[in-house]
C-alpha atoms as one frame of an Amber mdcrd trajectory, in Angstrom:
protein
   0.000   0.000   0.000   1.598   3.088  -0.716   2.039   5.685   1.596  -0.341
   8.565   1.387   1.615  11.914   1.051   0.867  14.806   3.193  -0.123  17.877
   2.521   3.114  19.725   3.846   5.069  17.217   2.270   5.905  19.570  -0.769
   4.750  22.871   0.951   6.717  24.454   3.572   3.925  27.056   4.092   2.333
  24.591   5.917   4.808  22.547   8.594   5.118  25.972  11.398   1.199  24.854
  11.623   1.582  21.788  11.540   4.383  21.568  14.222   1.620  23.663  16.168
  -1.041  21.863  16.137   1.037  18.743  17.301   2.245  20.813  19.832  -1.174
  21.739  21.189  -2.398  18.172  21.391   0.630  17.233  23.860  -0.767  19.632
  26.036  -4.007  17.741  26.571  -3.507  14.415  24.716  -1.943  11.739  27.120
  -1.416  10.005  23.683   0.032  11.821  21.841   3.910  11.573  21.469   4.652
  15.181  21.500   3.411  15.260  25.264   6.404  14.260  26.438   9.723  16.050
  24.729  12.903  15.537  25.420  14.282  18.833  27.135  17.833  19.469  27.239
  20.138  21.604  29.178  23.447  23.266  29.555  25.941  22.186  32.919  29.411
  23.845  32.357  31.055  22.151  29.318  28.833  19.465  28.749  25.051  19.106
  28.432  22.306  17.483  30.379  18.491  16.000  29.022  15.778  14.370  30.686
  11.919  13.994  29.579   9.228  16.489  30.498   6.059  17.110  30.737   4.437
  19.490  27.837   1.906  21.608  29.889   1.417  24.496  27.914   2.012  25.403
  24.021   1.071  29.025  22.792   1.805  29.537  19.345   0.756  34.066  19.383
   3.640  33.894  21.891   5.958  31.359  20.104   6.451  29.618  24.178   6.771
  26.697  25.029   5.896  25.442  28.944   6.810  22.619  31.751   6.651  22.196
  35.470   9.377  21.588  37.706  11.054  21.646  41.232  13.152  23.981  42.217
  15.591  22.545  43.443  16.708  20.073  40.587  19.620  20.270  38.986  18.470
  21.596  35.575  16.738  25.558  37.217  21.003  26.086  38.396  22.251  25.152
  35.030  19.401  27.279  33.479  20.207  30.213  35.853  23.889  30.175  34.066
  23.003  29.365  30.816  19.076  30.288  29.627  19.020  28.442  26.319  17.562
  25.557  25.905  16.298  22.655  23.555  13.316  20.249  23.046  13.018  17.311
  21.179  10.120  15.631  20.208   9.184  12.612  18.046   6.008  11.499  16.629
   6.148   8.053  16.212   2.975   7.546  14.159   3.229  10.684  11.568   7.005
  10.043  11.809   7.946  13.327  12.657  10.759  15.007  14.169  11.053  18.492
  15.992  14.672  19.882  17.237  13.245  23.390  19.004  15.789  25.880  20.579
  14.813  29.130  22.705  15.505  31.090  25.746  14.230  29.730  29.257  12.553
  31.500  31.964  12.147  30.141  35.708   9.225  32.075  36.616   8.348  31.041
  40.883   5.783  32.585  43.104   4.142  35.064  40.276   1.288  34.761  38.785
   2.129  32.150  36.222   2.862  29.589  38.606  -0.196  30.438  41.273  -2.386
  29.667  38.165  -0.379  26.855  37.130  -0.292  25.331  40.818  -4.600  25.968
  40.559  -4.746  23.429  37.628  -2.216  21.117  38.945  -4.020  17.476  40.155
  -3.235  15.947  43.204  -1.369  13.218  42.389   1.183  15.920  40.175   1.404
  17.948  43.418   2.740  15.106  45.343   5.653  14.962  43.681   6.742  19.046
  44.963   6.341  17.500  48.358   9.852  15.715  48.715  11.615  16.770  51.591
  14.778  16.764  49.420  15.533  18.398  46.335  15.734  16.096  43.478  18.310
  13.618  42.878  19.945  13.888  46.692  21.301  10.301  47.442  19.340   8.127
  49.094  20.682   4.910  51.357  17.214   3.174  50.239  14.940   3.288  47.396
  11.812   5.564  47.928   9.721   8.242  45.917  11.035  11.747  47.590   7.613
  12.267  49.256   6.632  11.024  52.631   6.317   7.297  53.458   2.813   7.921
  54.509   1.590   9.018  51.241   2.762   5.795  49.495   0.188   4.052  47.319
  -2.257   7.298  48.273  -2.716  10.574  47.546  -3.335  13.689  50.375  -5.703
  15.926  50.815  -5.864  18.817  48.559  -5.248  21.671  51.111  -1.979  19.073
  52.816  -0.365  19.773  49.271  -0.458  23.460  49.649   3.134  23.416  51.162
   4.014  21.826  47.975   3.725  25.290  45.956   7.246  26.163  47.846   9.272
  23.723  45.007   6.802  24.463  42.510   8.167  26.386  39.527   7.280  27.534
  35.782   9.627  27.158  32.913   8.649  28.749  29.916  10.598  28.917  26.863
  10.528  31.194  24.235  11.030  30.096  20.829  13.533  31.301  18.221  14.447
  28.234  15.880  12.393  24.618  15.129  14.021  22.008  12.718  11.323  19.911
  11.432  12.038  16.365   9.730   9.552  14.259   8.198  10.753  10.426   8.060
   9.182   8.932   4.650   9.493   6.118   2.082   9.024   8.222  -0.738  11.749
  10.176   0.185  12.590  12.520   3.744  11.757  15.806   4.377  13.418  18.520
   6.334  13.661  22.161   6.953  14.368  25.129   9.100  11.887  27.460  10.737
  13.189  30.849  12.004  10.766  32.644  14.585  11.054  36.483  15.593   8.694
  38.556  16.985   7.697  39.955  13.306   7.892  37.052  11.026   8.358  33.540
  10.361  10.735  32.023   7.552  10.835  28.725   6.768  13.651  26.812   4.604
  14.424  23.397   2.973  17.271  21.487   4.224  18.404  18.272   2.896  17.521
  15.418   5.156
C-alpha cells in the first residue's frame, strides 16, 4: 500500500502549523507523542536532558511550557546558561522536531499560582519531597513522605508543595522539522522572531 503523502510534504507554508497543532495536542492528549519532549540543558562544558512534561504550548507567543522543582539540577544550570532545547518525536506521523529558545524560571508570580490551581493531586505530590531532586538516598523511595505511598493527600496538605513548585517557559527562536518517509525525507528550518516567520528546505 503506498504511503499517502501529506499535505506539507511539498509545501513548507504549511509545517510551522503543523508543528503547532502537534504541539497543542501534547498539552491535553496523554497520547500523543509530542506530550512528552525531550528537554535538554546546559551544565558547564557538557550538556544534560531528561523527559518532560508538555503543559502548555502558545503559538501568538511562540512559548513553550513545563513544570518543575526547584531545586533540581536543571533551574542552576538554566540560571547560568538560559538556552535551551526540546526534542520531540512522533512516532505515528514520523515526525521530528529539534526546538531551541531562551528559558525563563518564573516562581511565586502569577504564572505559577495559576499553574499550581490546575495542577491534580497526584502531580502535586511529587513538589512535596523533603529533598531536592536527585539527593542520594541509602534506600529506594519516591522523595515524598512514606505515609503518602500508594495514596494521595488531601488537597489543602499539598499546599506546602507550591514552595518547590516552579514555571519554565521557553521562548522560541528556531524549530528544525524532519519528516521520516518512504518516498523520500523531508526537512527544513523554521526561524521565529517577533515579526515574522521564515521557513527553509534542508536536505535530510
Amino acid at each position: 500500500m503506498k504511503e499517502k503523502i501529506p499535505d506539507y510534504y511539498n509545501n513548507k507554508d504549511l509545517i510551522y502549523d503543523e508543528i503547532w497543532t502537534l504541539l497543542s495536542r501534547g498539552v491535553v492528549d496523554r497520547s500523543e507523542d509530542f506530550r512528552l519532549p525531550v528537554v535538554i540543558v546546559n551544565r558547564n562544558s557538557t550538556s544534560d536532558g531528561r523527559v518532560v512534561v508538555l503543559r502548555g504550548a502558545f503559538k501568538e507567543k511562540k512559548i513553550l511550557r513545563f513544570h518543575t522543582d526547584l531545586r533540581s539540577s536543571k533551574i542552576e544550570a538554566l540560571k547560568k546558561n538560559n538556552n535551551i532545547y526540546f526534542l520531540f518525536y512522533n512516532k505515528k506521523r514520523k515526525i521530528q522536531v529539534r526546538a531551541k529558545g531562551i528559558a525563563t524560571i518564573h516562581y511565586k508570580n502569577e504564572i505559577t499560582e495559576q499553574a499550581w490551581k490546575k495542577t491534580q493531586i497526584i502531580s502535586r505530590k511529587c513538589y512535596l519531597a523533603e529533598k531536592a531532586p536527585g539527593t542520594v538516598s541509602i534506600s529506594p523511595n519516591p522523595g515524598y513522605p512514606k505515609e503518602l505511598e500508594g495514596k494521595n493527600p488531601k488537597i489543602e496538605d499539598t499546599e506546602i508543595g507550591f514552595e518547590n513548585f516552579c514555571v519554565i517557559e521557553s521562548k522560541i527562536d528556531e524549530m528544525e522539522w524532519l519528516y521520516l518517509a518512504s518516498q523520500g525525507h523531508r526537512r527544513a528550518l523554521i526561524k521565529i522572531n517577533e515579526n515574522n516567520v521564515t521557513t527553509e528546505w534542508l536536505t535530510p
